[in-house]
C-alpha positions as a Python dict, from the first residue, in 0.01 Angstrom:
ca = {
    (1, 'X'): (0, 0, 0),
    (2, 'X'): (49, 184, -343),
    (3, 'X'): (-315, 56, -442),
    (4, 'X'): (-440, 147, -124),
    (5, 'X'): (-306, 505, -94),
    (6, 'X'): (-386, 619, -430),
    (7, 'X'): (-763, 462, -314),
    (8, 'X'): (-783, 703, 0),
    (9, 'X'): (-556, 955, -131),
    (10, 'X'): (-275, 896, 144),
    (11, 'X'): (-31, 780, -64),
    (12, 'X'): (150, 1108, -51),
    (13, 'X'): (82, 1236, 278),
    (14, 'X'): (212, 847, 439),
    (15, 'X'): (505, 898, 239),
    (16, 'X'): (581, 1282, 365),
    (17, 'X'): (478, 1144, 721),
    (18, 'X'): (746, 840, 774),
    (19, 'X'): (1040, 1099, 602),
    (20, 'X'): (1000, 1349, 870),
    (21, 'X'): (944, 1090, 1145),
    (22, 'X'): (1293, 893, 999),
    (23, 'X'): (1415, 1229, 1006),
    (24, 'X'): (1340, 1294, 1360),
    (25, 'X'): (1460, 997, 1490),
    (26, 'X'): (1825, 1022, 1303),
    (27, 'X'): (1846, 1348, 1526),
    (28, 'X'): (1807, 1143, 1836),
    (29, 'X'): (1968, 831, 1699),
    (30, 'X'): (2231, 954, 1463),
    (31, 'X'): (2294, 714, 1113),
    (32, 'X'): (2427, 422, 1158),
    (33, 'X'): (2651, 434, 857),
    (34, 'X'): (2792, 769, 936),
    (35, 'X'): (2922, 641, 1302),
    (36, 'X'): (3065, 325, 1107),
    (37, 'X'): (3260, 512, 892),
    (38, 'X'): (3386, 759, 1155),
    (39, 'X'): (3480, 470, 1348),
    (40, 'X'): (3652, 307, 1092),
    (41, 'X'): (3863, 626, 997),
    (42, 'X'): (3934, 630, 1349),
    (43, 'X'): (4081, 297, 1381),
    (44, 'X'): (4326, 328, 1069),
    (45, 'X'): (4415, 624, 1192),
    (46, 'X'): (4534, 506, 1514),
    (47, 'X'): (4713, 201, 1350),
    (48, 'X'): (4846, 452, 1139),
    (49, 'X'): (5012, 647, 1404),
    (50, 'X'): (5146, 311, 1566),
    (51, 'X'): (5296, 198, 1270),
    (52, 'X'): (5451, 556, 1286),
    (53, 'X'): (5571, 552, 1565),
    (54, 'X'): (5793, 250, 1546),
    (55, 'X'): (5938, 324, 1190),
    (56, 'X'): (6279, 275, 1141),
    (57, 'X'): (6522, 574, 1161),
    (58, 'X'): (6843, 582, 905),
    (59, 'X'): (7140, 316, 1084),
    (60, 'X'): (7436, 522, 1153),
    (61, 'X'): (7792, 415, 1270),
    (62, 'X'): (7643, 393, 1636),
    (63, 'X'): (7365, 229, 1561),
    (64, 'X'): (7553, -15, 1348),
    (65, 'X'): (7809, -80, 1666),
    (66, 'X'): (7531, -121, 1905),
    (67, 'X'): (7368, -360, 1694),
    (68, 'X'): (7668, -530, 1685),
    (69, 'X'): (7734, -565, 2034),
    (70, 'X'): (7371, -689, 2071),
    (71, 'X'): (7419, -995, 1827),
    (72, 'X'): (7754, -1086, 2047),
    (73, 'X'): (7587, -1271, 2365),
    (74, 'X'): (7459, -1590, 2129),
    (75, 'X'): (7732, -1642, 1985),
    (76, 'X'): (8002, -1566, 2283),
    (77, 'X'): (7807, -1867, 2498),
    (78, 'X'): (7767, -2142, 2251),
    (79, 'X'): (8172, -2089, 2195),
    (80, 'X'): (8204, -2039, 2542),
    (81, 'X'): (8015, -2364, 2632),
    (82, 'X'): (8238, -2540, 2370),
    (83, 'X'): (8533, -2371, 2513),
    (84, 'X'): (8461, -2559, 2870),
    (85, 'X'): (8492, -2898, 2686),
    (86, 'X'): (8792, -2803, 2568),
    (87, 'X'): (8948, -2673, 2863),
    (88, 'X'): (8864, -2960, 3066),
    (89, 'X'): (8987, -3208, 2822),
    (90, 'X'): (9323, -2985, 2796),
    (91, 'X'): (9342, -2884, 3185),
    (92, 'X'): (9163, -3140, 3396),
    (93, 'X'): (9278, -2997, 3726),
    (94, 'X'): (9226, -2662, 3671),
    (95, 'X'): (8851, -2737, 3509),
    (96, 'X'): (8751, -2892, 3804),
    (97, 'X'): (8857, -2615, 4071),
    (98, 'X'): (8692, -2365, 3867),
    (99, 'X'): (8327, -2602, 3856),
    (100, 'X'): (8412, -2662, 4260),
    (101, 'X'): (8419, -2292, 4263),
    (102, 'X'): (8077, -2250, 4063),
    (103, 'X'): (7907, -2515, 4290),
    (104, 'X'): (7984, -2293, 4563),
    (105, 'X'): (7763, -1999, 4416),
    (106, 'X'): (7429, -1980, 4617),
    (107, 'X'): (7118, -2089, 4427),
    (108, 'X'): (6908, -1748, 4435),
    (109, 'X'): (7212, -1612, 4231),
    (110, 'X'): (7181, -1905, 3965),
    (111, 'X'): (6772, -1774, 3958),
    (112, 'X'): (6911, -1436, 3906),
    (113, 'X'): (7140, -1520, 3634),
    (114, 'X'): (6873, -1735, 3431),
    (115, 'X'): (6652, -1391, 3501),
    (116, 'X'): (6895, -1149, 3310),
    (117, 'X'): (6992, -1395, 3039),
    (118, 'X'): (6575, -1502, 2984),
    (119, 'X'): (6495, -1146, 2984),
    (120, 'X'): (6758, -1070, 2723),
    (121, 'X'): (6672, -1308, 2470),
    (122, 'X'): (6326, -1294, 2543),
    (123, 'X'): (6304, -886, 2493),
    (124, 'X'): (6561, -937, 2158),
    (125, 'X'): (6282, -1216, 2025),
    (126, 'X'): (6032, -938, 2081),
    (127, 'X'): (6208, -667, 1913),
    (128, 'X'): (6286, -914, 1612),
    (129, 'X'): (5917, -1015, 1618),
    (130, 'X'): (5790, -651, 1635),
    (131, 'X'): (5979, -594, 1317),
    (132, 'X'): (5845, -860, 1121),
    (133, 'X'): (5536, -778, 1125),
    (134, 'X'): (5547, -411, 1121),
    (135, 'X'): (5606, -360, 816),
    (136, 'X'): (5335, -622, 754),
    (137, 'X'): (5104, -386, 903),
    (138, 'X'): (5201, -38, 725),
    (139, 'X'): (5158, -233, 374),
    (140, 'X'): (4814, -331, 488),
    (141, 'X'): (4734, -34, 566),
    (142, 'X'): (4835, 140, 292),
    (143, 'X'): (4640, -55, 111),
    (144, 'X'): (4346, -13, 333),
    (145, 'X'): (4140, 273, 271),
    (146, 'X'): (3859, 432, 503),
    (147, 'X'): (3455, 318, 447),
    (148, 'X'): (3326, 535, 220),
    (149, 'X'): (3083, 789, 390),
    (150, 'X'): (2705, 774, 243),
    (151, 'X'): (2570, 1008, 21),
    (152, 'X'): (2288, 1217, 202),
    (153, 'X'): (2050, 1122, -54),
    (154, 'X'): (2117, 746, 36),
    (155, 'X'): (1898, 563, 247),
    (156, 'X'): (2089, 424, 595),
    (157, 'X'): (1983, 106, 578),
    (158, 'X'): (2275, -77, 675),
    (159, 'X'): (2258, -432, 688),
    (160, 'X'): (2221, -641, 1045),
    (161, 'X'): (2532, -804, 1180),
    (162, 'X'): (2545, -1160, 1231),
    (163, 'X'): (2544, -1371, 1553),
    (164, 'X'): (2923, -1401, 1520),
    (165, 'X'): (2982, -1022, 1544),
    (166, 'X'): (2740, -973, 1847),
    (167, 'X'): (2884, -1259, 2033),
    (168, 'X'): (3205, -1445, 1946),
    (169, 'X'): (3144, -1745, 2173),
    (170, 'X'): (2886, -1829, 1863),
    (171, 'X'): (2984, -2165, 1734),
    (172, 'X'): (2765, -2285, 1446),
    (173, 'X'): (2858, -2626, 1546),
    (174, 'X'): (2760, -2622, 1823),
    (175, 'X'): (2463, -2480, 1791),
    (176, 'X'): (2382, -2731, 1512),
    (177, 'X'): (2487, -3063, 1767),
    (178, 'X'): (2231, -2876, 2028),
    (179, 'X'): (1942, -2870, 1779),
    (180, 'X'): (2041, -3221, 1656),
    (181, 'X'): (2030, -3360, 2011),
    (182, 'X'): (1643, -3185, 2135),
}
């Protein structure tokens, strides 16, 4: 089109014409780049404020007793359970009117019980699993910075996302075994 402009003399006018009409249309349609990077800021800053929020505050006496009293329950059952072979080894009798006694407790108590002790371990796996990889997350993001914003003078010509960002059912595979088979 260079050839072609300077021919007809349009070259500059074509040029001044598609500015102000790309000019026009980022005040409808915004830059693309800009809204990335604002949306990335965004997002590290709310992971930011998570990771915050669950940060560890000094351990004090109390917090060192409750913590404590929290790892008691494992252990206190496994000896317990070996405790019962013991005791009926040692007292036969008395073993057995204490398991006649437990076979008389109704079944929606038994549900009950494996309820409260699930729930226990289950919520102490999550709070052991939370702090794994917590601190996973705040070194990643400290070492993650925002998108850097475009300069003004820069063109936004961002380029187009793939197939696998716009839909993640896309399986190249798949797609390939499709074309294979037509």
């Amino acid at each position: 089109m260079g050839l072609i402009g300077t021919i007809l003399g349009a070259g500059g006018a074509a040029a001044r014409v598609g500015e102000a009409v790309g000019g026009v249309a980022e005040v409808f349609v915004g830059n693309r780049a800009e809204r990335e990077a604002d949306a990335s800021s965004r997002a590290l800053a709310t992971v930011a404020e998570f990771g915050a929020e669950f940060a560890r505050a000094p351990a004090g006496r109390w917090d060192g007793f409750v913590n404590g009293l929290n790892r008691l329950p494992r252990p206190l059952l496994a000896l317990g359970t070996l405790g019962l072979f013991a005791y009926a080894m040692a007292a036969p009798a008395g073993f057995s009117i204490r398991m006649q006694g437990l076979a008389l407790v109704p079944e929606p108590l038994w549900w009950l019980l494996g309820a409260v002790v699930s729930f226990y371990f289950g919520a102490r796996e999550l709070h052991h699993q939370r702090s794994r990889t917590l601190p996973k997350l705040a070194a990643g993001l400290a070492a993650a910075r925002p998108l850097p914003r475009p300069a003004a003078t820069e063109p936004a010509t961002a380029p187009e996302p793939s197939t696998a960002a716009i839909d993640p059912d896309d399986n190249a595979a798949v797609e390939e075994w499709r074309r294979l088979r037509t």
